[in-house]
N, C-alpha and C positions, 0 to 999 in steps of 0.2 A: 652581702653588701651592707656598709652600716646605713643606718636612717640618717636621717636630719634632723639636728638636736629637737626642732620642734615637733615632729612626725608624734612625740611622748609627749607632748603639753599643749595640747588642744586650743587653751585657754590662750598660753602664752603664744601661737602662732596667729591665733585671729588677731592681739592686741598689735601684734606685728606687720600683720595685714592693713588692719582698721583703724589704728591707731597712728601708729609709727609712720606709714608709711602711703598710708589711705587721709591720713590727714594733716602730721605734722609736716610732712616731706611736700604737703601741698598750699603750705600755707603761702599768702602771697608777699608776707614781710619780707624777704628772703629768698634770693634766686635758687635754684634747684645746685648750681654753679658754686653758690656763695654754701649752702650747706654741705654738698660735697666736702669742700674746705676744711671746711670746721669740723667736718664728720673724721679727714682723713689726718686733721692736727689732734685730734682728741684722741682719736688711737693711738696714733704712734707716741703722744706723750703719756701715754696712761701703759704703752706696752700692750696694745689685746691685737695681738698678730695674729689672733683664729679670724677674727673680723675683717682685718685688714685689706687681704686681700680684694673680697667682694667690694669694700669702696675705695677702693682703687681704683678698680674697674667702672664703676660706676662715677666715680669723680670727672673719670675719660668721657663719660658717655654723656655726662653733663655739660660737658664744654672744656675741662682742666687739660691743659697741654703736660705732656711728658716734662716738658725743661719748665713749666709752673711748679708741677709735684715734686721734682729734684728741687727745684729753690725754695720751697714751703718745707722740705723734709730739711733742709742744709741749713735754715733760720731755725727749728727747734729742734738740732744739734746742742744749741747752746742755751737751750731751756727745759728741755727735754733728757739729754745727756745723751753721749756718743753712741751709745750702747743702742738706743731705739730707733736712732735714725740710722745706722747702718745696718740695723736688719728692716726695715722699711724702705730702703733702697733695695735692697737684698731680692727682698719681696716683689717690688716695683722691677728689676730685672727678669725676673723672673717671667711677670706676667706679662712685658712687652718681647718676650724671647730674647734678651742679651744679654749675651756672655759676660763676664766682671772681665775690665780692664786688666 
């Protein structure tokens, strides 16, 4: 069974931990809601679909409605380009169990 990219960088998983996640994810500028967002515009416009998934998931868990994530992915179509927001719909199907139309 493969590891988890960070199981081999020690280093890079605490800054993950402590860092990322242990303190920037908890800053108070910014709802947990509102970085979701941002977390899940920044991928799908940059294309990192290893990521994606996981905040997705977590964008849900922050409060982000399914018909938010479809209109947030459907508005950077056109900034992003065709190609990233239909495999992040893709994605997003996937992970709510629905079949493509």
């Amino acid at each position: 069974m493969p590891q988890h990219p960070l199981d081999i960088a020690p280093k890079l998983a605490e800054l993950n931990i402590e860092v990322l996640f242990g303190d920037i994810w908890e800053r108070p500028g910014l709802s947990k809601r509102d970085r979701s967002l941002i977390t899940v515009a920044s991928l799908v416009s940059l294309y990192r679909t290893e990521q994606l998934g996981f905040h997705l998931n977590r964008a849900m868990e922050n409060g982000l409605s399914r018909d938010e994530l479809v209109e947030a992915i459907t508005h950077l179509a056109f900034y992003s380009g065709w190609p990233t927001a239909v495999t992040a719909l893709t994605r997003l199907q996937e992970i709510l169990g629905e079949d493509a139309p």
